[in-house]
Structure formats: structure tokens, C-alpha cells
N, C-alpha and C positions, 0 to 999 in steps of 0.2 A: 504494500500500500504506500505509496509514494506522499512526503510531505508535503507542505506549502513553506515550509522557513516561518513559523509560528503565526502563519495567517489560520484564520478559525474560518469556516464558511458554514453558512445555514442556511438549510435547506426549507420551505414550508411542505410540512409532511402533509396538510392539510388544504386541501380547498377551499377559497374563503366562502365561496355560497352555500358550501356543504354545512361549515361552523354557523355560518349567520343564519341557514334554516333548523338546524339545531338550537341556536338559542332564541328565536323566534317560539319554537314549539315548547321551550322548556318556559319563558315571557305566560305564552299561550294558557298553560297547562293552570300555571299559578294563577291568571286573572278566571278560567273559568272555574277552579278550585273556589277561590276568595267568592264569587260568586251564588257557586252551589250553597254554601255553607253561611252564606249570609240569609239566603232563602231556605235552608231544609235545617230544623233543630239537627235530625239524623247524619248527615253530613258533616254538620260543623259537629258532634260527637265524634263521629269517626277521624275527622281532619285533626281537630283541637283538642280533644277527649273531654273530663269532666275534672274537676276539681277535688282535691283529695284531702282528707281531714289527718293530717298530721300529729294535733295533740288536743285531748280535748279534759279538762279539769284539771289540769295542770301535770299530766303524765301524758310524756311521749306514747306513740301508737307505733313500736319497733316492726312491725310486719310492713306500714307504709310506707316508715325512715327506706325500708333496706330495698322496697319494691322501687323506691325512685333514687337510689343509690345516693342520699344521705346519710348525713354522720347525724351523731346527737350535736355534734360541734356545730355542724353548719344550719341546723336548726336554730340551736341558740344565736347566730350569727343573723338567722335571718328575722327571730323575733327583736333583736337589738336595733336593726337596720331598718325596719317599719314599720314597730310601736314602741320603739325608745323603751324597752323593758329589757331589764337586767334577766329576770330567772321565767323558766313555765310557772311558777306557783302563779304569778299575778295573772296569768293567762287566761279564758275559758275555753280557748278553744283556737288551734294553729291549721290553718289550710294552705297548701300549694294549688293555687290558682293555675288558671287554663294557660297563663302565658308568662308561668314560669313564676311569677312573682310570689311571695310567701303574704298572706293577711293573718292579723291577729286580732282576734275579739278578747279585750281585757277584762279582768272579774270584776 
């Protein structure tokens, strides 16, 4: 295989009308997704899911920590970071919402 004297050349492996109707289709996909799911509860279940009760009387729910691959750490992190509370006692109840975000209903 013969050099170039440390010239580099590249090649496009790719066709650009090939990429651009591939991201055209993948563009596609998400605005008729966002669409279904704003019209069919079913859909946005399936797309979004449903919102998960993480803690509820001031005791962790360890089968939910571990089904959404939480620590107790990042629970406690997440009750500090959006209701300014220190511990679960003050808590009534900890949910992971549909879009990722944690809510705390305080006692």
C-alpha cells in the first residue's frame, strides 16, 4: 500500500442524498411520534411511559430504586435538588416523572 508523505485523504463513504433521506425519515418519525402521543393517552404510555412512585411515607420503595437503576444516593440527591429537603422523613411521597425529572410531595 503505497504512502502519501503524511498527506491523510478522505474519502465520503457515504452519499449525501442517501444520509439526508435518512435523516429526513429519522426528523419524520419523531414529529409523527410527538404527534400520535399528543392525541392517543395509549401512545404517549407507550412512547413516554407513566410515572413511578419512588418513596412514599418517608421509606424508599427499593424494587422501583433498582427497576430505574437508582441509588438511594441519587434519590436523596434528587429530593434535595427539587424540594430543598434534607432527608425522606419530611417527605410523603417521591415520584420519577414521565420526563425524567424527580417531584416531591412534602408531609
Amino acid at each position: 500500500m503505497p504512502h502519501s508523505r503524511g498527506r491523510v485523504h478522505v474519502v465520503a463513504a457515504s452519499p449525501f442524498g442517501g444520509m439526508l433521506l435518512a435523516g429526513l425519515v429519522l426528523v419524520g418519525l419523531h414529529r409523527l411520534l410527538a404527534w400520535a402521543s399528543f392525541h392517543s393517552e395509549a401512545v404517549s404510555r407507550l412512547v413516554k411511559g407513566d410515572a413511578v412512585l419512588l418513596a412514599e411515607h418517608g421509606q424508599p420503595r427499593s424494587e422501583a430504586l433498582a427497576q430505574h437503576n437508582l441509588t438511594h444516593n441519587d434519590l436523596l440527591e434528587g429530593i434535595r435538588d427539587s424540594a430543598n429537603v434534607a432527608s425522606l422523613a419530611e417527605t410523603e411521597a417521591v415520584c420519577l416523572e414521565r420526563n425524567g425529572s424527580i417531584s416531591v410531595v412534602k408531609k
